[in-house]
C-alpha positions as CSV (number, residue, x, y, z in Angstrom):
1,X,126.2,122.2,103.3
2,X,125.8,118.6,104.9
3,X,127.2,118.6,108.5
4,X,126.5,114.5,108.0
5,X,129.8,112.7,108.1
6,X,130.8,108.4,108.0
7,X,129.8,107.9,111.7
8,X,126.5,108.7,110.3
9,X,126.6,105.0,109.2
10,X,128.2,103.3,112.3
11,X,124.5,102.0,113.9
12,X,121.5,101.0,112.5
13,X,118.3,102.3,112.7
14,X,114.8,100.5,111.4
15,X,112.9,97.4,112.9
16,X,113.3,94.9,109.8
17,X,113.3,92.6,112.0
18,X,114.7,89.6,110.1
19,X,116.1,86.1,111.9
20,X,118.9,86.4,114.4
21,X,119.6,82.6,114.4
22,X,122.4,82.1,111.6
23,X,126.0,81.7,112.6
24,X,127.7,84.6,113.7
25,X,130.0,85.3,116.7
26,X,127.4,86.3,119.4
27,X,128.5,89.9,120.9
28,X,128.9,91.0,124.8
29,X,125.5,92.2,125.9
30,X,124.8,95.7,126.1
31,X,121.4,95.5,128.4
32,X,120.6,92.7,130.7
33,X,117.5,90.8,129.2
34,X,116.0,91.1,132.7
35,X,115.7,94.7,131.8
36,X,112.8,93.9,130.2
37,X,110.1,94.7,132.3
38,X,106.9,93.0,132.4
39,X,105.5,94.7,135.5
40,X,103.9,97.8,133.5
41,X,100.1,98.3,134.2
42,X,99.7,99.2,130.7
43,X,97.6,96.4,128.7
44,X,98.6,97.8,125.2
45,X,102.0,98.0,126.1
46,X,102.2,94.2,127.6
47,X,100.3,93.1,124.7
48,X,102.8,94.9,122.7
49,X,105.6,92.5,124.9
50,X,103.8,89.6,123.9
51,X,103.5,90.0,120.3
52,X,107.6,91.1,120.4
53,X,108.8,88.2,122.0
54,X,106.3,85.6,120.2
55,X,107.9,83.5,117.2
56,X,104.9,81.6,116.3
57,X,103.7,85.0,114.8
58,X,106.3,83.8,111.7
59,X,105.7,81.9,108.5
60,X,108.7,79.8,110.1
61,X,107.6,79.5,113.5
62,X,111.0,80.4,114.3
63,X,111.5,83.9,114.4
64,X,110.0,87.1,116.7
65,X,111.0,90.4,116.7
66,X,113.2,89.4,119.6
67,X,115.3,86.9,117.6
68,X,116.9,90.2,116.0
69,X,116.4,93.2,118.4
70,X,117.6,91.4,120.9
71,X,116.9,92.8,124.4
72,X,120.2,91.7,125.9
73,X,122.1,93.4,123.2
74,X,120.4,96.8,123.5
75,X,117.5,95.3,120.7
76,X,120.2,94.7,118.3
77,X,121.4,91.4,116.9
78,X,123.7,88.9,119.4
79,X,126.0,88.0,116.2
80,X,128.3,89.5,113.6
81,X,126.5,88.7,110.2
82,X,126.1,91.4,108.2
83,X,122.3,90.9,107.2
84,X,120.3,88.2,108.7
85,X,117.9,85.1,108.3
86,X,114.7,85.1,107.3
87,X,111.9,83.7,105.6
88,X,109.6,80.4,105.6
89,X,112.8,78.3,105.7
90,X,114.6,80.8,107.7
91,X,117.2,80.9,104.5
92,X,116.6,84.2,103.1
93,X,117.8,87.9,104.0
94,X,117.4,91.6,103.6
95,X,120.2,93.5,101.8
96,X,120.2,95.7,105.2
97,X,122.0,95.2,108.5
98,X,119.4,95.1,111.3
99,X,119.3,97.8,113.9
100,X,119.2,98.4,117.0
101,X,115.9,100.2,118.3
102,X,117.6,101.8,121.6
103,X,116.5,104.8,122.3
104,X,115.4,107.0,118.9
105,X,112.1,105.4,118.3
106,X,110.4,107.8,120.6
107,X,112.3,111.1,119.4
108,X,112.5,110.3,115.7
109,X,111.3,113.6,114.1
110,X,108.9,112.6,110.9
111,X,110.4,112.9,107.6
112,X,110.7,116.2,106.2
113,X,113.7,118.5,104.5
114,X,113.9,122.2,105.5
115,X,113.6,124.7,102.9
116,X,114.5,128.3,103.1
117,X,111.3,130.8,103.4
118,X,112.8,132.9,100.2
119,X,111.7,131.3,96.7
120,X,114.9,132.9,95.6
121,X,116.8,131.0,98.2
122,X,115.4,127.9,97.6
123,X,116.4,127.9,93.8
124,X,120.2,128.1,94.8
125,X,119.8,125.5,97.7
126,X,122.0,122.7,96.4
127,X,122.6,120.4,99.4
128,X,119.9,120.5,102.0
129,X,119.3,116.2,103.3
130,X,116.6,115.7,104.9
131,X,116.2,114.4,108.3
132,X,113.3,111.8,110.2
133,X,111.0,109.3,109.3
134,X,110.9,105.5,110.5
135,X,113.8,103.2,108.8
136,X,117.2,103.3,107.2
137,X,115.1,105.2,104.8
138,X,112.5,107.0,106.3
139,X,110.0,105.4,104.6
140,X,107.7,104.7,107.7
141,X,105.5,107.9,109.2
142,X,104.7,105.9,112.5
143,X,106.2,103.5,114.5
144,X,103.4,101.2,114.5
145,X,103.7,101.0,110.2
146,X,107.7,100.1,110.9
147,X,106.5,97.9,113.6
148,X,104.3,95.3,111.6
149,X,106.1,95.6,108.2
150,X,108.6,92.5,109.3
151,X,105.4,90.5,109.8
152,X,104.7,90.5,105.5
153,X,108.1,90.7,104.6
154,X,109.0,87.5,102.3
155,X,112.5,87.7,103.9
156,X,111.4,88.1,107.5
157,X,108.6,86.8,108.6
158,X,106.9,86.0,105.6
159,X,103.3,85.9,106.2
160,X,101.3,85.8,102.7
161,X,99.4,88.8,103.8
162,X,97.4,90.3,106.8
163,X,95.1,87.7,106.4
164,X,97.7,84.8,107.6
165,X,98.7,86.8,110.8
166,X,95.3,87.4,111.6
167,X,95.2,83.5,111.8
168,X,98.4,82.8,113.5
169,X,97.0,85.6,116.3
170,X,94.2,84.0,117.0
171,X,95.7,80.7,117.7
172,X,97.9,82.5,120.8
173,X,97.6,82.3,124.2
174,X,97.1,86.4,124.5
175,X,94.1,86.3,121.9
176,X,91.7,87.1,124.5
177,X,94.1,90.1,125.5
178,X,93.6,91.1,121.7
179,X,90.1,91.3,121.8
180,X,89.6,93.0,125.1
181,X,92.1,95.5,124.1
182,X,91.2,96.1,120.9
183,X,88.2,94.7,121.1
184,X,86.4,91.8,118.4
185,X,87.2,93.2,115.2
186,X,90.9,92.9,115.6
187,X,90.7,89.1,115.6
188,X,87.8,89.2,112.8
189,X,89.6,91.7,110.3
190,X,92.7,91.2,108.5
191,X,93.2,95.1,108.5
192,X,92.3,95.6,112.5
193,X,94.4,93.0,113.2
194,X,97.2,94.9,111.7
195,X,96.7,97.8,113.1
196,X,96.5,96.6,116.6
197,X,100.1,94.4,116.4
198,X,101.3,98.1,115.1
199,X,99.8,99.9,118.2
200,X,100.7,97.5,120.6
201,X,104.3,97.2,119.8
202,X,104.4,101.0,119.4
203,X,103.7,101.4,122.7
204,X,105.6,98.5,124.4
205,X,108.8,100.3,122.0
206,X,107.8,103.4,123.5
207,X,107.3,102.7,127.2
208,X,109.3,100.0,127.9
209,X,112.4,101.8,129.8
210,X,114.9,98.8,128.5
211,X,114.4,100.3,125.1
212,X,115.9,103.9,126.6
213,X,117.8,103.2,130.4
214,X,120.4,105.9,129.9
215,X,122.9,103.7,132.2
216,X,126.0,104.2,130.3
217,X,128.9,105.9,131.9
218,X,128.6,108.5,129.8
219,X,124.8,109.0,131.8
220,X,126.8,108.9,134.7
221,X,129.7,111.3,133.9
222,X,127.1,114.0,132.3
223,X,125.2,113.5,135.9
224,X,128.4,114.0,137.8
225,X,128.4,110.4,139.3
226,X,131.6,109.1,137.4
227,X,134.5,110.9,135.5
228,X,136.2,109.6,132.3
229,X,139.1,108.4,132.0
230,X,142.5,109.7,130.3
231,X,142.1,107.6,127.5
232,X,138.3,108.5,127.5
233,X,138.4,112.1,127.9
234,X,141.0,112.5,124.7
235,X,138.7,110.5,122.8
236,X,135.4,112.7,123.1
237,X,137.9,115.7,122.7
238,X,138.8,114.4,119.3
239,X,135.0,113.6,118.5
240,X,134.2,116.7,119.3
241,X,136.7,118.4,117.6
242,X,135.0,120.0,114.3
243,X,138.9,120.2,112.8
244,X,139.6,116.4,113.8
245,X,136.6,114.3,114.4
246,X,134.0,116.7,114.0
247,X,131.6,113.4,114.6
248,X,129.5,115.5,117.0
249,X,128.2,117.7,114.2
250,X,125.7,115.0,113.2
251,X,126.1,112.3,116.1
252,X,125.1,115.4,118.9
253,X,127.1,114.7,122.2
254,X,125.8,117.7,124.4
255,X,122.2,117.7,126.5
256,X,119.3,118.9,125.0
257,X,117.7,122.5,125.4
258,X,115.5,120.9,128.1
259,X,118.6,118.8,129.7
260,X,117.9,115.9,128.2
261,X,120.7,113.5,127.3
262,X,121.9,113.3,123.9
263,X,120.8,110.7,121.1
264,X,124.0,110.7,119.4
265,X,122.4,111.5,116.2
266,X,120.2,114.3,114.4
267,X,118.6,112.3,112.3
268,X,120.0,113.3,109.3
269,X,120.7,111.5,105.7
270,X,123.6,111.5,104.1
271,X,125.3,109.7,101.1
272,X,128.3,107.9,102.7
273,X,130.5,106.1,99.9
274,X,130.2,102.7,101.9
275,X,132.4,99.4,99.8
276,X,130.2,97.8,98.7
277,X,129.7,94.1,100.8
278,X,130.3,91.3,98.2
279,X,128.7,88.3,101.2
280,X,125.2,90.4,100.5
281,X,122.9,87.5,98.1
282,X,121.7,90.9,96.7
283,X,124.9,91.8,95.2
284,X,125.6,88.7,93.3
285,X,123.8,90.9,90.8
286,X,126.3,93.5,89.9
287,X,123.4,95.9,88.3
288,X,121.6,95.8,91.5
289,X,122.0,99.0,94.2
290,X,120.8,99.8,97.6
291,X,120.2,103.2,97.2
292,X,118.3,104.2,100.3
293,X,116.3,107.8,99.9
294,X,115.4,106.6,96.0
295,X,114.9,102.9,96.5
296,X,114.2,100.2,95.8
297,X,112.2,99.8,99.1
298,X,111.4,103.4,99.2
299,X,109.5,104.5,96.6
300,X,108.3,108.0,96.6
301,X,111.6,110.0,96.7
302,X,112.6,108.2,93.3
303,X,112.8,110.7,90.9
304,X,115.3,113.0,93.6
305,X,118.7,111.9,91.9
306,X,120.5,113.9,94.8
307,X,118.4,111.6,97.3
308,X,120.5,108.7,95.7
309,X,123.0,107.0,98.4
310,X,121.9,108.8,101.3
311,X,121.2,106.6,104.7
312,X,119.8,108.0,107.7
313,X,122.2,109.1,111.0
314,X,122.1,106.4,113.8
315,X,122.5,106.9,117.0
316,X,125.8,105.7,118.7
317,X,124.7,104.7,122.1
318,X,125.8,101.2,122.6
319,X,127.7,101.3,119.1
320,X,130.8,99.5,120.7
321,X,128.6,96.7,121.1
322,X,127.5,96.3,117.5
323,X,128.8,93.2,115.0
324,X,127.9,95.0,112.0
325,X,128.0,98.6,110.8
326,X,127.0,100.8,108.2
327,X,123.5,99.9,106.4
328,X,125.1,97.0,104.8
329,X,127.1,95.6,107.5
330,X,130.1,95.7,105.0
331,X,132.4,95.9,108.7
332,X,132.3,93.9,111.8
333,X,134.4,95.9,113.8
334,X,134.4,99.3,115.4
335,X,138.1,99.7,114.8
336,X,137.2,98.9,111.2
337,X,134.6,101.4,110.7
338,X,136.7,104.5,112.3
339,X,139.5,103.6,110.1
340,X,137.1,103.8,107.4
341,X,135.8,106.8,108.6
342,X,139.2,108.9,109.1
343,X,141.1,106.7,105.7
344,X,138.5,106.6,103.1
345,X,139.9,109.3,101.0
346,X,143.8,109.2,102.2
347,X,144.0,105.6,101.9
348,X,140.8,104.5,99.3
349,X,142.8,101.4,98.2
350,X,142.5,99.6,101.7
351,X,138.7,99.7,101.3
352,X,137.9,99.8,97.5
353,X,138.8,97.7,94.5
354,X,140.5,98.2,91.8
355,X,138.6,98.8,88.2
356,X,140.0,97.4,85.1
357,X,142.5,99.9,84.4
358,X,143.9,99.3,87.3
359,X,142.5,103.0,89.3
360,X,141.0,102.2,93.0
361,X,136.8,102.1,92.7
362,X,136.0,104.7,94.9
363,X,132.4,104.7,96.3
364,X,132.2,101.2,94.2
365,X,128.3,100.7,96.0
366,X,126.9,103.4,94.0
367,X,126.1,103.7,90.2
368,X,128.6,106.4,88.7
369,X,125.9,109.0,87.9
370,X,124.9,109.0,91.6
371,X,128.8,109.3,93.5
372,X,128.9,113.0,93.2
373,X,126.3,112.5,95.9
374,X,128.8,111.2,98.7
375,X,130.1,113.9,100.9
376,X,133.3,115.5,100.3
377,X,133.1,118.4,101.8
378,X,132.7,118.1,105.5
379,X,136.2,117.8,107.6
380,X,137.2,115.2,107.8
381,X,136.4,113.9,104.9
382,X,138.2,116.4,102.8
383,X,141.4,114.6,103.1
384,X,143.3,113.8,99.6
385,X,144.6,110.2,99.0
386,X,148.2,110.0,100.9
387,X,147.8,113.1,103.2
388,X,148.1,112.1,107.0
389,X,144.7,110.4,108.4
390,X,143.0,113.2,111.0
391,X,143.5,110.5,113.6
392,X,146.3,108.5,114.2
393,X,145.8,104.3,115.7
394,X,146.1,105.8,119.3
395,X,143.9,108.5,118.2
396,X,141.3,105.8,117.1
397,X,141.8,104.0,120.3
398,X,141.0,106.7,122.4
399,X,137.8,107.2,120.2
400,X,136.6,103.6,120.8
401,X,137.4,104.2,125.2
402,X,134.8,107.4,124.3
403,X,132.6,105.4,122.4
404,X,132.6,102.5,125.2
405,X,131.0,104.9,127.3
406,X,128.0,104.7,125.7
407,X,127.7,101.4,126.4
408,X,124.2,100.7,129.0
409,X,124.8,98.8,131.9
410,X,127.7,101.1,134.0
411,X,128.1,99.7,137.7
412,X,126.0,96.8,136.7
């Protein structure tokens, strides 16, 4: 049985890094931008910095990795949009909301599903996600694939192929860097040259401790330098709570076997029954479906019908600060997404239409072969349409003081 439940959806997770610099209502900042350090000793990983922040490296000229993972709002975007700009004309977008890359990048596990050792076993296995890889989808095996996908992307930054960035690198100011890291090749080959943007913002994403600074209170209350609050401690008891919240099942809250802090996620997939978001340009075709594990960008987990739907678990650090949630940014609120979370099945009509005949169209972002997929089973989402929500509005409001905790920047 799938332990995954809606938080699963709350952050995001993948570097499509397309353009930060539409409208939107720019957010409170999460990590200072001077966090940023640029005093490593480590050539790859400042070369890595360079290529990050660098938005000549775009068919647009306009947009870096930065204009999206932005570093002052814990390498998420600084607005509210639900998808954002990209492209040669800066006018196109992704049918996925951009992620932040805080902290998971260096302990993403690499794709996989457990199977039971029995053959026997294995035949009656029925619901068994997998967990890992790079993306919303896990479609990426490394970092440094995920890393310089953006840079072909016809929504993002649109290069016309390796070729084209190979050109644009050689016309920086760090293209000496480039060749006496990597050495010649990389600014002679199309394919080197790709590979070295890949390793070099692997290991800037890796190293860099702005990407993982563990300075939220929660750091400082699991370290015994701060205590919660009222408000705060009744909020992580209800998202611990596997009969209310049971959020930590999938979203893991307690230190690691080596006393590492938590990630706030396992890694997980799970179908989620997300509305669909009618302001997505994707959706103005009603026969066309982000279905994550089985496509469309994904392509090798196709033929897995029960793959259909399913989005991998984000971590929840610095979730408080995010203008968009779920994979398609359908809310802009955290109060939105826990009532979504704790309501979708006892109130379905505040979230989903209604079909011709009038009935509410639950899970209304998936085909109707693939909705058996969403989770019903895991508490709390086994809730009937007009039993009492698990959590009440001050319920949810404690939730959110909980969730503020895991905000970076405590003290600061």
């Amino acid at each position: 049985m799938s332990r995954i439940t809606f938080l699963s959806a709350i952050l995001t997770f993948s570097l499509v890094a397309v353009g930060c610099n539409g409208p939107g209502r720019e957010r409170g900042a999460a990590v200072p931008v001077s966090a940023v350090s640029a005093a490593t000793a480590d050539p790859v990983a400042l070369l890595g910095r360079s290529l990050f922040f660098d938005p000549s490296l775009s068919a647009s000229g306009k947009l870096s990795c930065a204009s999206c993972h932005d570093p002052g709002h814990a390498y998420a975007p600084a607005n509210t949009l639900s998808v954002q700009r990209g492209g040669a004309e800066m006018k196109s977008a992704i049918f996925r909301a951009v992620p932040s890359l805080s902290y998971v990048l260096g302990r993403t596990p690499n794709w996989h599903q457990e199977r039971a050792s029995s053959f026997v076993e294995r035949l009656e296995e029925n619901d068994n996600p997998p967990f890992g890889g790079f993306g919303w989808d896990g479609r990426f095996k490394t970092l440094g694939e995920q890393a310089a996908f953006p840079l072909l992307s016809p929504e993002e930054m649109a290069n016309a192929g390796a070729s084209a960035v190979l050109e644009k690198l050689k016309g920086t100011d760090y293209a000496a860097r480039i060749r006496k890291t990597f050495g010649d090749e990389a600014l002679r080959d199309p394919d080197a040259a790709m590979a070295a943007v890949g390793k070099a913002l692997e290991r800037f994403e890796l190293t860099d401790a702005s990407f993982h600074p563990y300075s939220s209170k929660f750091d400082a209350v699991l370290d015994g330098k701060a205590a919660f609050s009222e408000a705060e401690a009744r909020g992580e008891r209800l998202f611990n709570d596997p009969a209310r919240g049971n959020c930590a099942s999938c979203h893991t809250s307690a230190r690691g076997a080596d006393g590492s802090h938590p990630l706030f996620t396992n890694f997980q997939f799970e179908a989620l029954g997300v509305p669909r978001n009618g302001t997505l340009g994707a959706n103005k075709d009603s026969t066309f479906y982000d279905l994550g594990l089985c496509g469309p960008l994904r392509k090798d987990q196709s033929a897995t019908e029960a793959y259909c739907g399913m989005f991998k678990t984000p971590t929840l650090r610095n979730v408080a600060t995010r203008g968009a949630f779920f994979h398609n940014g359908r809310f802009h609120t955290l109060r939105e997404a826990l009532e979504f979370y704790v309501e979708r099945d006892t109130n379905p009509e505040k979230f989903y239409p209604r079909g011709k005949g009038g009935a509410v169209d639950r899970f209304d972002d998936l085909p109707a072969k693939y909705r058996a997929n969403v989770d019903i089973v895991d508490l709390p989402l086994t809730k009937h349409r007009g039993e009492t929500p698990v959590w009440s509005e001050r319920n949810i409001d404690d939730v959110m003081a909980f969730l503020q905790t895991l905000t970076d920047g405590y003290g600061q």
